[in-house]
PQR file of N, CA, C, O and H, with PARSE charges and radii, in Angstrom:
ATOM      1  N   UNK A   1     -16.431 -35.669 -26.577 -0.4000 1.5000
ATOM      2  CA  UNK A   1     -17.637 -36.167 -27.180 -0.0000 2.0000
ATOM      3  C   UNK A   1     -18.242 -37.241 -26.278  0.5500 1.7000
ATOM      4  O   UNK A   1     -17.610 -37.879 -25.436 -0.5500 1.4000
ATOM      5  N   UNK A   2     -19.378 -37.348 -26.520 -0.4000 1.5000
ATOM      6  CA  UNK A   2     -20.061 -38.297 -25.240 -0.0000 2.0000
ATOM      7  C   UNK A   2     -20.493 -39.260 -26.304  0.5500 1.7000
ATOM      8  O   UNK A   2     -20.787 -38.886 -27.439 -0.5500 1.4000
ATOM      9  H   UNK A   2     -19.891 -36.829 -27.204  0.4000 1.0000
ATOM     10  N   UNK A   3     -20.533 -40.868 -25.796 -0.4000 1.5000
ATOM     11  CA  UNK A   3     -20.586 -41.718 -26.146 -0.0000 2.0000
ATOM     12  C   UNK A   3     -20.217 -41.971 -26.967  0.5500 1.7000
ATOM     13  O   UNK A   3     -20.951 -42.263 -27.911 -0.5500 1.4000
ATOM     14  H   UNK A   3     -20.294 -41.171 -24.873  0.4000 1.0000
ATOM     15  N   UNK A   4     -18.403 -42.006 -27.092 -0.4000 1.5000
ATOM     16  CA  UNK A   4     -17.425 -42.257 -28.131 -0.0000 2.0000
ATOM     17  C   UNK A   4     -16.429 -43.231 -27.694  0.5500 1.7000
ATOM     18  O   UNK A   4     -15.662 -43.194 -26.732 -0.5500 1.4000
ATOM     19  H   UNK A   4     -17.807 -41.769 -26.325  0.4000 1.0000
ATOM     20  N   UNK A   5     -16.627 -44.237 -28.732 -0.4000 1.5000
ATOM     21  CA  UNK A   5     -15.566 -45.751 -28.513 -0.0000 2.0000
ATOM     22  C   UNK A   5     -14.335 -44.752 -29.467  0.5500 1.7000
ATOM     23  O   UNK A   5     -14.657 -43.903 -30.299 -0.5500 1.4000
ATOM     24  H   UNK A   5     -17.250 -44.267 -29.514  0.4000 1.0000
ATOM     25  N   UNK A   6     -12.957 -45.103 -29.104 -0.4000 1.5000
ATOM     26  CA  UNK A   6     -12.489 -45.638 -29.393 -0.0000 2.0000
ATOM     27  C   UNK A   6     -10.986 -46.565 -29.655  0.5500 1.7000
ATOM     28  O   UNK A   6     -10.323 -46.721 -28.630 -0.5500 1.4000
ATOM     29  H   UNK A   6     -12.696 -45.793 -28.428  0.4000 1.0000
ATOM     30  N   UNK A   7     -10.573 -47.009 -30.583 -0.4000 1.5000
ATOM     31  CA  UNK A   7      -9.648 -48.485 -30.757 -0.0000 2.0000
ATOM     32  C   UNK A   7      -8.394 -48.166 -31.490  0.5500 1.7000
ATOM     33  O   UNK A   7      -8.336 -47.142 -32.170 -0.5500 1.4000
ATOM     34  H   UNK A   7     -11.111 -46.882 -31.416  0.4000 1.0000
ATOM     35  N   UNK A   8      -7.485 -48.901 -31.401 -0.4000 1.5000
ATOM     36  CA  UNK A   8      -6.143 -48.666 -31.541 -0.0000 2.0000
ATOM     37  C   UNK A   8      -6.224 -49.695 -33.059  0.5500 1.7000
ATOM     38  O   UNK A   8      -6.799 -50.783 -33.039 -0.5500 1.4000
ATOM     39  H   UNK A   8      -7.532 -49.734 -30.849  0.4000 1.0000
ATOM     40  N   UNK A   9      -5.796 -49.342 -33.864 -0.4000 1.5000
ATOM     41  CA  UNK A   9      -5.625 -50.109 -35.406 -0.0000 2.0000
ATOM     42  C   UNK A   9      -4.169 -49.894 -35.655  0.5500 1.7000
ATOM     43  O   UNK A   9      -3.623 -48.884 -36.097 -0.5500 1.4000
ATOM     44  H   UNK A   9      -5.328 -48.458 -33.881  0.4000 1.0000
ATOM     45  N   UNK A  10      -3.514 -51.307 -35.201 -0.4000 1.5000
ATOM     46  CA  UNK A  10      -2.239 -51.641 -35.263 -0.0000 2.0000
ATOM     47  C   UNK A  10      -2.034 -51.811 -36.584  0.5500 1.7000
ATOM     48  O   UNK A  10      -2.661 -52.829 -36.880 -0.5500 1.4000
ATOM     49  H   UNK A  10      -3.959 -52.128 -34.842  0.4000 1.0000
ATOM     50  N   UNK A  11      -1.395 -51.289 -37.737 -0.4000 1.5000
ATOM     51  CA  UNK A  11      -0.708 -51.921 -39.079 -0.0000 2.0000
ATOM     52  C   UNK A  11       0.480 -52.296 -38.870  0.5500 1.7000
ATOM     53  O   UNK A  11       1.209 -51.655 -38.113 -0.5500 1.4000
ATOM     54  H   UNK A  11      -0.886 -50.462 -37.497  0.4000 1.0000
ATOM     55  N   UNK A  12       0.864 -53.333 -39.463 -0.4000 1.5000
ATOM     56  CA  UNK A  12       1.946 -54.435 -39.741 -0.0000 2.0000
ATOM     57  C   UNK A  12       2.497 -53.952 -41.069  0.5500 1.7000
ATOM     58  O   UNK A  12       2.215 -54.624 -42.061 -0.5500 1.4000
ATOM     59  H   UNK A  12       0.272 -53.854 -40.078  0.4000 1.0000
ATOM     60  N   UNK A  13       3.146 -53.018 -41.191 -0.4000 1.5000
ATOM     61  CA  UNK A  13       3.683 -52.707 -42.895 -0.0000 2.0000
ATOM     62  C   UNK A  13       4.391 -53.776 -43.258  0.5500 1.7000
ATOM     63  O   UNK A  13       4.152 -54.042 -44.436 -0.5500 1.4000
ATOM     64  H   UNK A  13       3.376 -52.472 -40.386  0.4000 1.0000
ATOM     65  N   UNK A  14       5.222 -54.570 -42.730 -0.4000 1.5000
ATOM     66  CA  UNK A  14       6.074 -55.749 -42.887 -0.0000 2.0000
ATOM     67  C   UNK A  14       5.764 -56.307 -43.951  0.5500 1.7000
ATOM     68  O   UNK A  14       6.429 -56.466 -44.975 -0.5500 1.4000
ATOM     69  H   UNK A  14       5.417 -54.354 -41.773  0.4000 1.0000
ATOM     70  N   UNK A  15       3.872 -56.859 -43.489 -0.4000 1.5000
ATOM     71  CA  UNK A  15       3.264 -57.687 -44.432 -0.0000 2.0000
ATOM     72  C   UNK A  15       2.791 -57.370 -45.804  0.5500 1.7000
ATOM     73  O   UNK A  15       2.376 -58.140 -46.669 -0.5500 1.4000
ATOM     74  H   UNK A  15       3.332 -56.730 -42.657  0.4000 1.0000
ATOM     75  N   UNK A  16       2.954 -55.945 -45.829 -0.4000 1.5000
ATOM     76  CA  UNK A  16       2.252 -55.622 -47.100 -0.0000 2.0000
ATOM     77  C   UNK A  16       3.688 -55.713 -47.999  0.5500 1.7000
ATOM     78  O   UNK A  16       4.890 -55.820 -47.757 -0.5500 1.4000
ATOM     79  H   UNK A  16       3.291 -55.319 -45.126  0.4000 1.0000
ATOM     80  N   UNK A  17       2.848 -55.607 -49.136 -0.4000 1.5000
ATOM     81  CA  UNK A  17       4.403 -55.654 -50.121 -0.0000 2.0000
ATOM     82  C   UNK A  17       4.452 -54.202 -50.690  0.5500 1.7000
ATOM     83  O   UNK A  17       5.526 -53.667 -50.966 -0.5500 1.4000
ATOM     84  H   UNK A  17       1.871 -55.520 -49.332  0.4000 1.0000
ATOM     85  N   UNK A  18       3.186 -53.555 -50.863 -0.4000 1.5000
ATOM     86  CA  UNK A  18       3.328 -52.112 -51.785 -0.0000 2.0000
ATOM     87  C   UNK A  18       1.771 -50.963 -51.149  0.5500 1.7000
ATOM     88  O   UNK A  18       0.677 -50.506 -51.481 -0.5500 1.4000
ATOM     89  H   UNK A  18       2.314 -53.990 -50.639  0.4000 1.0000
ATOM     90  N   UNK A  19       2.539 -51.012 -50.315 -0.4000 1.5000
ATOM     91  CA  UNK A  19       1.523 -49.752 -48.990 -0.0000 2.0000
ATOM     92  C   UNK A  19       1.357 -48.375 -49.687  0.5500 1.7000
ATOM     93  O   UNK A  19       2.357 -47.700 -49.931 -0.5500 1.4000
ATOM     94  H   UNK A  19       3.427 -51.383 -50.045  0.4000 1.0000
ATOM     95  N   UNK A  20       0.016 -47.914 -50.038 -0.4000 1.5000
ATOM     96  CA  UNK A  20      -0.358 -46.617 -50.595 -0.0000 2.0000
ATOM     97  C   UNK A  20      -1.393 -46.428 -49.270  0.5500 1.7000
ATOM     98  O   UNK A  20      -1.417 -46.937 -48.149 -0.5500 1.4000
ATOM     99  H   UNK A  20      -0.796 -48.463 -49.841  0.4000 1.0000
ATOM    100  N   UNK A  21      -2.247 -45.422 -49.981 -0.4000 1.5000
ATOM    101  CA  UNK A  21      -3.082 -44.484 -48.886 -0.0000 2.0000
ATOM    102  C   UNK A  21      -4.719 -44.261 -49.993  0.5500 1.7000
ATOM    103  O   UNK A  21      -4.672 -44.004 -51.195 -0.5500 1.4000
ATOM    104  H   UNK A  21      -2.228 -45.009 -50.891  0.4000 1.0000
ATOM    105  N   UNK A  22      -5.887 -44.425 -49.269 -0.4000 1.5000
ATOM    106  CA  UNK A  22      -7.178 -44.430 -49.463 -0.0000 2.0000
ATOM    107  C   UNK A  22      -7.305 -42.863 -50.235  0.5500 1.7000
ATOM    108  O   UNK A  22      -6.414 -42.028 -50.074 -0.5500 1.4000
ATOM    109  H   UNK A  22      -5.925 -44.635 -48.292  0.4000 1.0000
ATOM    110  N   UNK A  23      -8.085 -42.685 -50.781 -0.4000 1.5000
ATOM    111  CA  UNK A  23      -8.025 -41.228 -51.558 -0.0000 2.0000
ATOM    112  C   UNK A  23      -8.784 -40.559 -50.821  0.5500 1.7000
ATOM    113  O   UNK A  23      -9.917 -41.037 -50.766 -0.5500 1.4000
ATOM    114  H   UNK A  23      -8.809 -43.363 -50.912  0.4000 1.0000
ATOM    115  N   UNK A  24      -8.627 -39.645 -50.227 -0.4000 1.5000
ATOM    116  CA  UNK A  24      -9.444 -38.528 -49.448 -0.0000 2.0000
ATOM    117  C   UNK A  24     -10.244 -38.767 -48.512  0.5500 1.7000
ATOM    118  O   UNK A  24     -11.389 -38.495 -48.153 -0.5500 1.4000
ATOM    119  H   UNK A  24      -7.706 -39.258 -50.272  0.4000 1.0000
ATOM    120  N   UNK A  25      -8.543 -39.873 -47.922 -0.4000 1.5000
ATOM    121  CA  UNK A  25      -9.577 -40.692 -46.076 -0.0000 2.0000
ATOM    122  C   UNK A  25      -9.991 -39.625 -45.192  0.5500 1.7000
ATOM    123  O   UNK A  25     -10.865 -39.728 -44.332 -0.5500 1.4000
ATOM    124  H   UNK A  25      -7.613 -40.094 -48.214  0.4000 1.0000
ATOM    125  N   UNK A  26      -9.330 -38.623 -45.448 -0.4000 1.5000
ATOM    126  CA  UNK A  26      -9.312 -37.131 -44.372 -0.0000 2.0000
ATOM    127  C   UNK A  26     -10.621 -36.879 -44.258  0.5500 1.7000
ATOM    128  O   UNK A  26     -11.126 -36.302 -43.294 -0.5500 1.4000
ATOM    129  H   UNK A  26      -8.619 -38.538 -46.146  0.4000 1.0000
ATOM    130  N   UNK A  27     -11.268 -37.332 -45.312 -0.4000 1.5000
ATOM    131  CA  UNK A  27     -12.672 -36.588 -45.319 -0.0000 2.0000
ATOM    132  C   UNK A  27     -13.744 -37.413 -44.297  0.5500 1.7000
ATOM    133  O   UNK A  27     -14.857 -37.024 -43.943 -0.5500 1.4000
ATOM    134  H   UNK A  27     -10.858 -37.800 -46.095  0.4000 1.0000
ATOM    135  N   UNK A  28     -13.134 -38.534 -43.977 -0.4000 1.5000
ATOM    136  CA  UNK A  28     -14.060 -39.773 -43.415 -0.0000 2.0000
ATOM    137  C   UNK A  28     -13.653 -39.429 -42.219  0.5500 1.7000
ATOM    138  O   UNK A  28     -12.710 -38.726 -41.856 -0.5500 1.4000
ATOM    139  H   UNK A  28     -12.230 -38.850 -44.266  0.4000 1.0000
ATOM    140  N   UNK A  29     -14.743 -40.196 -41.448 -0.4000 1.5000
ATOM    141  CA  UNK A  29     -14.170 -39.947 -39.603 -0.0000 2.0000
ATOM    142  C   UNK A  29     -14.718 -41.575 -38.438  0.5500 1.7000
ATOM    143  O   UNK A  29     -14.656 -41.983 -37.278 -0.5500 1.4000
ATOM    144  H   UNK A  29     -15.509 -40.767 -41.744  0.4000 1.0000
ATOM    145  N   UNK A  30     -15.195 -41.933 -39.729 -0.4000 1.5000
ATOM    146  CA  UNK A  30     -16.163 -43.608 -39.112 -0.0000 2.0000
ATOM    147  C   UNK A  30     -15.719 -44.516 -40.127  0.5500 1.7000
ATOM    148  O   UNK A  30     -15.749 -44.239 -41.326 -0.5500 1.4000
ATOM    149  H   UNK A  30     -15.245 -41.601 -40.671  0.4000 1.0000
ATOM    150  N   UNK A  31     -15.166 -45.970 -39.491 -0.4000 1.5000
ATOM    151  CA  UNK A  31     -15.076 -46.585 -40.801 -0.0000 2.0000
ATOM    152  C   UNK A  31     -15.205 -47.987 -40.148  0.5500 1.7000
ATOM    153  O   UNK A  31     -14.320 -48.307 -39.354 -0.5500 1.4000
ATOM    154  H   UNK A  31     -15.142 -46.195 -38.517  0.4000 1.0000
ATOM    155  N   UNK A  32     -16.318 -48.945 -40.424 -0.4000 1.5000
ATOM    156  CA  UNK A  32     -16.468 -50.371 -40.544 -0.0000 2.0000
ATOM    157  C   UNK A  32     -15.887 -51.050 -41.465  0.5500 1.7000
ATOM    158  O   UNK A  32     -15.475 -50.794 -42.596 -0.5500 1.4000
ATOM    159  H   UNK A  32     -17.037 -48.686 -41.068  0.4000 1.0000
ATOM    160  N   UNK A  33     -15.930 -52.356 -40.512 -0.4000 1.5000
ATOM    161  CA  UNK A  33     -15.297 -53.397 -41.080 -0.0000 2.0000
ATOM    162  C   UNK A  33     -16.341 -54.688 -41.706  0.5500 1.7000
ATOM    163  O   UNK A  33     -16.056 -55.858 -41.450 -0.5500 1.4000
ATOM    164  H   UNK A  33     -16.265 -52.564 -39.593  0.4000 1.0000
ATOM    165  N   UNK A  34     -17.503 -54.355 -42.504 -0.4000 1.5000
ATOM    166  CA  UNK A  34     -18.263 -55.558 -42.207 -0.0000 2.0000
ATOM    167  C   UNK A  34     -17.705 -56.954 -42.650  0.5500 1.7000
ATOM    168  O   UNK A  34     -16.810 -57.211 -43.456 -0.5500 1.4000
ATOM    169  H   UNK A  34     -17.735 -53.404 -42.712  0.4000 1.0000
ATOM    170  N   UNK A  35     -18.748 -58.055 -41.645 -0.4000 1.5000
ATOM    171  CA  UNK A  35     -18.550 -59.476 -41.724 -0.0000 2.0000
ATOM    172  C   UNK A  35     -19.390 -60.219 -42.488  0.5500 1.7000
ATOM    173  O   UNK A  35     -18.922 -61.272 -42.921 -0.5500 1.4000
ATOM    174  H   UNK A  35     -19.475 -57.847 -40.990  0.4000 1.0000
ATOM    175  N   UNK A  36     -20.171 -60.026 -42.682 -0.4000 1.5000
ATOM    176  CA  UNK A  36     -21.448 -60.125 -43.482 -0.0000 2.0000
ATOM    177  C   UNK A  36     -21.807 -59.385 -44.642  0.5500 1.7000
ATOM    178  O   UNK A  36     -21.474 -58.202 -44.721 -0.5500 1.4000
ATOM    179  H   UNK A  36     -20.551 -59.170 -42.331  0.4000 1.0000
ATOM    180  N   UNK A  37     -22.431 -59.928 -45.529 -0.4000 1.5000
ATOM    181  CA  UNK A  37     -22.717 -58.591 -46.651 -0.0000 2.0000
ATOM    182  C   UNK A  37     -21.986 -58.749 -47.697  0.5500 1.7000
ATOM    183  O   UNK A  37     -21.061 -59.528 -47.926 -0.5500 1.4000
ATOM    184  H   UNK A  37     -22.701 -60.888 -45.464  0.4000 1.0000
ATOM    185  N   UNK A  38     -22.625 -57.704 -48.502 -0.4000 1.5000
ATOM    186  CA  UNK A  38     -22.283 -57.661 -50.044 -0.0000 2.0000
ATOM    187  C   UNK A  38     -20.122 -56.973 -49.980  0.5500 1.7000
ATOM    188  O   UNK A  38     -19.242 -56.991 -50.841 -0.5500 1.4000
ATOM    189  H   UNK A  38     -23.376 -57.071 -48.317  0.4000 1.0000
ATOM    190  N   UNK A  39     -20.139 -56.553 -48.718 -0.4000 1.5000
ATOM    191  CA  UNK A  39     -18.573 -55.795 -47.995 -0.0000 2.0000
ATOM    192  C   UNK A  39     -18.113 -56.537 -47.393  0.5500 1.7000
ATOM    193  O   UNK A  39     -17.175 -56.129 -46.708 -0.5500 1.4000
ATOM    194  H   UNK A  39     -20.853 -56.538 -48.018  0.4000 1.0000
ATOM    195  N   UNK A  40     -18.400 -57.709 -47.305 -0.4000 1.5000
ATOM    196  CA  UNK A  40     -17.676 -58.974 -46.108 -0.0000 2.0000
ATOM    197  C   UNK A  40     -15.623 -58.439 -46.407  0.5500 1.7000
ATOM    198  O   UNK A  40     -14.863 -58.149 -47.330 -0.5500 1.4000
ATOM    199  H   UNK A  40     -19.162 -58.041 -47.861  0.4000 1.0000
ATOM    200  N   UNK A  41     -15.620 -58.554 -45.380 -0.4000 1.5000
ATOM    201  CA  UNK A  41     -13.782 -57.962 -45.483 -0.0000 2.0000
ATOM    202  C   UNK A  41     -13.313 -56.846 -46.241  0.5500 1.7000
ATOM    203  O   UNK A  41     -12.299 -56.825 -46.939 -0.5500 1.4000
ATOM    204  H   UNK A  41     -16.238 -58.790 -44.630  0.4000 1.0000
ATOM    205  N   UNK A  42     -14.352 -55.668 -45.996 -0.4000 1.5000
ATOM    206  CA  UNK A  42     -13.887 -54.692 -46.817 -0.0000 2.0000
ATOM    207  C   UNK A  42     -14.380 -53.694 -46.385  0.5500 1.7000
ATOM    208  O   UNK A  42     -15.199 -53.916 -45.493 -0.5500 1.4000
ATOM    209  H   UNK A  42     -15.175 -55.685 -45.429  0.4000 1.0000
ATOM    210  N   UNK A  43     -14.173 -52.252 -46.738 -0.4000 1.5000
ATOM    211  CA  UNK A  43     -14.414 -51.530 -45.624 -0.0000 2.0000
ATOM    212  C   UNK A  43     -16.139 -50.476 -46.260  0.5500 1.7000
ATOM    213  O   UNK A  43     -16.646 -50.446 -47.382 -0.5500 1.4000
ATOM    214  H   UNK A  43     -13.508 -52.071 -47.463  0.4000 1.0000
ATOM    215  N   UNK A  44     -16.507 -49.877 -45.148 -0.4000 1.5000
ATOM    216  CA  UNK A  44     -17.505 -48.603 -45.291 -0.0000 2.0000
ATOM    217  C   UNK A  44     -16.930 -47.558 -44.549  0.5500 1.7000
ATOM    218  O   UNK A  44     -16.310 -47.691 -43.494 -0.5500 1.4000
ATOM    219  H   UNK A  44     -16.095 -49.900 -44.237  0.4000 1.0000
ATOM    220  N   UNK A  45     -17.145 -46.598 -45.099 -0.4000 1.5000
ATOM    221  CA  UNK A  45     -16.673 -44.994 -44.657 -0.0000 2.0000
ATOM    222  C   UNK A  45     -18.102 -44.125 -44.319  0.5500 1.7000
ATOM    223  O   UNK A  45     -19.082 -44.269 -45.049 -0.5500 1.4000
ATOM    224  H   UNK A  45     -17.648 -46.490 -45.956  0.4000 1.0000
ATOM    225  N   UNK A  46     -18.114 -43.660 -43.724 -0.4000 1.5000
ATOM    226  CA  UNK A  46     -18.750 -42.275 -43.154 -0.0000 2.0000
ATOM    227  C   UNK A  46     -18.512 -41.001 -42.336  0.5500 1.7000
ATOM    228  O   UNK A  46     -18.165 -41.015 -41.154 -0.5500 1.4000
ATOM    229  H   UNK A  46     -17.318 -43.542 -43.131  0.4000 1.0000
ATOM    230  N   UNK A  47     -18.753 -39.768 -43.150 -0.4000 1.5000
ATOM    231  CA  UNK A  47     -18.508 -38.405 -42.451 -0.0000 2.0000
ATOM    232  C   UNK A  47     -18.298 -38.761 -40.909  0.5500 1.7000
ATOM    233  O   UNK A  47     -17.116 -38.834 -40.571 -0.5500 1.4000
ATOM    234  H   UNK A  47     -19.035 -39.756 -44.110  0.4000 1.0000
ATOM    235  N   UNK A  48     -18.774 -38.877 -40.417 -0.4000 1.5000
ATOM    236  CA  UNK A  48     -19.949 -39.439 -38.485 -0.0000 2.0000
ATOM    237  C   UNK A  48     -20.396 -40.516 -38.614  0.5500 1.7000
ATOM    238  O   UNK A  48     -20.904 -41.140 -39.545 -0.5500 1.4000
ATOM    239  H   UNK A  48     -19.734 -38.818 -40.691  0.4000 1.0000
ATOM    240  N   UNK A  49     -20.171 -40.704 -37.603 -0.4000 1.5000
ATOM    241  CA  UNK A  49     -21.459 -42.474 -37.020 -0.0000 2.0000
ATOM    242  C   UNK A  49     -23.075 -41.773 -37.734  0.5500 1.7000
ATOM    243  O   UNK A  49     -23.796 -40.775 -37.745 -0.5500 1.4000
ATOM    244  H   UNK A  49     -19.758 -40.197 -36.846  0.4000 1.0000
ATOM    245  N   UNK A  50     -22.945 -42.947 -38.179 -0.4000 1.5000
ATOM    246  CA  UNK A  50     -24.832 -42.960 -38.084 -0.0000 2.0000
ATOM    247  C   UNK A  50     -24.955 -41.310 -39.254  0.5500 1.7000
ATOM    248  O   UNK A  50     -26.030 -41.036 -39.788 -0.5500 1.4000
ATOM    249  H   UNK A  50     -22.359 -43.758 -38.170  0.4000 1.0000
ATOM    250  N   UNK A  51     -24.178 -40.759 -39.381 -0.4000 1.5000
ATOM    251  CA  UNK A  51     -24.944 -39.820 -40.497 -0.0000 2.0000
ATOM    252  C   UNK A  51     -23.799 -39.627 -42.111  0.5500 1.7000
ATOM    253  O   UNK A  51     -22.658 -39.983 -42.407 -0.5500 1.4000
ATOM    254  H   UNK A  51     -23.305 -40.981 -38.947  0.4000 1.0000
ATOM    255  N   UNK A  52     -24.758 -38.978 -42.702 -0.4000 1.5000
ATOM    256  CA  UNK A  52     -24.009 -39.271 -44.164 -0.0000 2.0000
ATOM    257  C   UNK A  52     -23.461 -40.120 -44.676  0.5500 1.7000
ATOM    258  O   UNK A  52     -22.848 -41.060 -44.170 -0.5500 1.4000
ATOM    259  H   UNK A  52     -25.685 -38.689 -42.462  0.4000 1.0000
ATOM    260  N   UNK A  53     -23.708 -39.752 -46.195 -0.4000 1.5000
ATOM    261  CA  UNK A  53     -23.323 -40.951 -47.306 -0.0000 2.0000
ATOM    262  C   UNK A  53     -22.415 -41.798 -46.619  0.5500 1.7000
ATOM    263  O   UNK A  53     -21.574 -41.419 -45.805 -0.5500 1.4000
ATOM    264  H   UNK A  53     -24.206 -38.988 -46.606  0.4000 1.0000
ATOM    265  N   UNK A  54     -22.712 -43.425 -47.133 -0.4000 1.5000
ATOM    266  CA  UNK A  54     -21.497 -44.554 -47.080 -0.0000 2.0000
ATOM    267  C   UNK A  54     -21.248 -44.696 -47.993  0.5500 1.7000
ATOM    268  O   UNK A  54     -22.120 -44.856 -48.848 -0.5500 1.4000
ATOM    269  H   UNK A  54     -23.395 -43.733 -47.794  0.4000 1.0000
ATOM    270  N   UNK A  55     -19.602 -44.717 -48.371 -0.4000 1.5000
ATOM    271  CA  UNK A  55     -19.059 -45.252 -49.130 -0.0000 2.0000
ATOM    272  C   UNK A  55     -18.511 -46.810 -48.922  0.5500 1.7000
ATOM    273  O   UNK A  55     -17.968 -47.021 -47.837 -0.5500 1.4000
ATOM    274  H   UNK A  55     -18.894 -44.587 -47.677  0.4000 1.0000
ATOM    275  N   UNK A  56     -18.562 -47.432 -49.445 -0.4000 1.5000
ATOM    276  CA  UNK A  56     -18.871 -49.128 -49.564 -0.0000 2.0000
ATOM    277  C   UNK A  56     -17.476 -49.480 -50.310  0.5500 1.7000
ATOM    278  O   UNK A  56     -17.518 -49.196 -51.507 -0.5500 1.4000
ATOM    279  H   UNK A  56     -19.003 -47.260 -50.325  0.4000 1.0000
ATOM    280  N   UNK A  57     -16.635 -49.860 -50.009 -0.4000 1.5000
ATOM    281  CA  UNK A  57     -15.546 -50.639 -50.833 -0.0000 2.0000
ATOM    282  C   UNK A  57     -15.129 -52.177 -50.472  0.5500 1.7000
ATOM    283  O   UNK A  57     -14.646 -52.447 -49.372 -0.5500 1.4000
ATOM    284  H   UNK A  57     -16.601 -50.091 -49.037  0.4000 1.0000
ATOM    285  N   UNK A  58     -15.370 -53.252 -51.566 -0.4000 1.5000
ATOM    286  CA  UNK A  58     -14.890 -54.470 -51.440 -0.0000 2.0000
ATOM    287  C   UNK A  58     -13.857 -55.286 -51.133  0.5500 1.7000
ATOM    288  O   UNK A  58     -13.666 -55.549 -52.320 -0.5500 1.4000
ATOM    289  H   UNK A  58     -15.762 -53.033 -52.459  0.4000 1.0000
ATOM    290  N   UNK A  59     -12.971 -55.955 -50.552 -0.4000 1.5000
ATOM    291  CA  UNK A  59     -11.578 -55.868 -50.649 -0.0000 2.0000
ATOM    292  C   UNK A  59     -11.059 -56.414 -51.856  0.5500 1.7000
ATOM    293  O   UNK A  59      -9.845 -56.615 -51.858 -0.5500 1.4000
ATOM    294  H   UNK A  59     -13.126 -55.742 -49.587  0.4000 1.0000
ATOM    295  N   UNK A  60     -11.661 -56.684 -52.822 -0.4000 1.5000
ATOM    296  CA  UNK A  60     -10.691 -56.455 -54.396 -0.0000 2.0000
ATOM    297  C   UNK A  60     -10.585 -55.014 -54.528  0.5500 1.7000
ATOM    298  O   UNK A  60      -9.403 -54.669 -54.537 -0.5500 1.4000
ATOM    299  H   UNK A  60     -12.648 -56.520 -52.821  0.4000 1.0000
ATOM    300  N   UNK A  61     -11.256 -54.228 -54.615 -0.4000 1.5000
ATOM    301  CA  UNK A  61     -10.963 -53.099 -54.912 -0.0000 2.0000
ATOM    302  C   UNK A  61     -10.410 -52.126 -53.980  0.5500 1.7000
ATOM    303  O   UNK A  61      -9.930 -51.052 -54.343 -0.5500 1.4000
ATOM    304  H   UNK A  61     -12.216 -54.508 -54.607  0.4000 1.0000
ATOM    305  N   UNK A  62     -10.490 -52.541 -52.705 -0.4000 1.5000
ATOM    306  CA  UNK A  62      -8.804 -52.101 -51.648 -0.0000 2.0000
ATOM    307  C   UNK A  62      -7.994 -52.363 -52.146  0.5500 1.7000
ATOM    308  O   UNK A  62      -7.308 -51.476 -52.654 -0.5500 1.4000
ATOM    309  H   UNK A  62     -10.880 -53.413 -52.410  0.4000 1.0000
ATOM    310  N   UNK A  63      -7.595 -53.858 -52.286 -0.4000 1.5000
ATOM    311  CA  UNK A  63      -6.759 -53.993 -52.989 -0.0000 2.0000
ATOM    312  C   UNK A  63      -6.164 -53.946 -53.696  0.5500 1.7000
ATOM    313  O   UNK A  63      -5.041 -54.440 -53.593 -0.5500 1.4000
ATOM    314  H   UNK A  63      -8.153 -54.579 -51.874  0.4000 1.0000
ATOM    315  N   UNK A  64      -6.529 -53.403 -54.675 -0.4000 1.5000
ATOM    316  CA  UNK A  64      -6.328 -52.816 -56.281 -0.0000 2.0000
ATOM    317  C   UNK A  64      -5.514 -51.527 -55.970  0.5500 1.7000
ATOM    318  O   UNK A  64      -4.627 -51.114 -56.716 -0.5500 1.4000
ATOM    319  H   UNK A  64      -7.442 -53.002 -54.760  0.4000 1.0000
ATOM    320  N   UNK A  65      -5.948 -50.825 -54.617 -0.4000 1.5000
ATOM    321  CA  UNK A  65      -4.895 -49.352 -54.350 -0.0000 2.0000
ATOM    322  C   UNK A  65      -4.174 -49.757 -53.818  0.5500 1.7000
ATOM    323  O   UNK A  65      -3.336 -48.886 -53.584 -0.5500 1.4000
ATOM    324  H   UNK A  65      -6.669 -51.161 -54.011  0.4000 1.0000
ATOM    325  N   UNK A  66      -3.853 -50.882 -53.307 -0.4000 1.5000
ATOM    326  CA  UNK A  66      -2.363 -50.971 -52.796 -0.0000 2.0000
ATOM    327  C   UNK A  66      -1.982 -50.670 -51.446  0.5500 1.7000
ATOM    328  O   UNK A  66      -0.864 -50.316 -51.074 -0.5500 1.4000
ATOM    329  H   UNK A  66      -4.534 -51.589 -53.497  0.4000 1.0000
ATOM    330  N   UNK A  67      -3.052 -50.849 -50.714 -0.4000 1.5000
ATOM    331  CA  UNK A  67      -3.053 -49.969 -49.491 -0.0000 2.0000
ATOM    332  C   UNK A  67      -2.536 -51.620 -48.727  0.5500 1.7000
ATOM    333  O   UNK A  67      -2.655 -51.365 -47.529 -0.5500 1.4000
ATOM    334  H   UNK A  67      -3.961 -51.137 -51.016  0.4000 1.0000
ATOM    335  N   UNK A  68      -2.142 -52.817 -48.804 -0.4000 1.5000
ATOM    336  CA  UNK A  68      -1.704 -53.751 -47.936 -0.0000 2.0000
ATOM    337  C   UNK A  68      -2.507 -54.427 -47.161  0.5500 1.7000
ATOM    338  O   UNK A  68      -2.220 -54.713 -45.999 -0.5500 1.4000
ATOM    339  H   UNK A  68      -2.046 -53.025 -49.778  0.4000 1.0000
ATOM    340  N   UNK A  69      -4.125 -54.902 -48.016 -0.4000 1.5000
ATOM    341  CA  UNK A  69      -4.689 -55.331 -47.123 -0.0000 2.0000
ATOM    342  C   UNK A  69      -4.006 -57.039 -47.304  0.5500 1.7000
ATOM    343  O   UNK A  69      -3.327 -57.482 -48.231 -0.5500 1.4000
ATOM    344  H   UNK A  69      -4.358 -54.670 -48.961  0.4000 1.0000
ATOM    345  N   UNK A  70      -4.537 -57.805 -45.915 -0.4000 1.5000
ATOM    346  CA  UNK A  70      -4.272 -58.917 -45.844 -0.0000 2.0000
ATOM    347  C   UNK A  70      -5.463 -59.812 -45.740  0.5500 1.7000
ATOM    348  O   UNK A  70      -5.314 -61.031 -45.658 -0.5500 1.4000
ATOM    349  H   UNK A  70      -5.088 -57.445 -45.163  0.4000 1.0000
TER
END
């Protein structure tokens, strides 16, 4: 693919106390981290960069699945 970043996302399971899994991450292929915003520390999902629906999650409600955020 041409003009494709990308980054290594180290998890630390250590730190979490009770590690689950996002519901039907398979389906996602882009995922921000915003710093700013109504999502500050929490994530957005999308099919592709730049196309289709975002899904928007807060980190209370990461958190709530158990997935080990810190």
């Amino acid at each position: 693919m041409k003009n494709t970043i990308c980054k290594k996302l180290v998890i630390d399971r250590s730190k979490a106390t009770k590690v689950g899994t996002l519901k039907d991450i398979s389906l996602f292929g882009n995922f921000t981290f915003p710093t700013e915003g109504e999502f500050v520390n929490g994530l957005q999902l999308r099919p592709l960069a730049g196309v289709g629906n975002i899904v928007s999650k807060t980190m209370a409600q990461i958190s709530q699945w158990g997935v080990g955020v810190q």
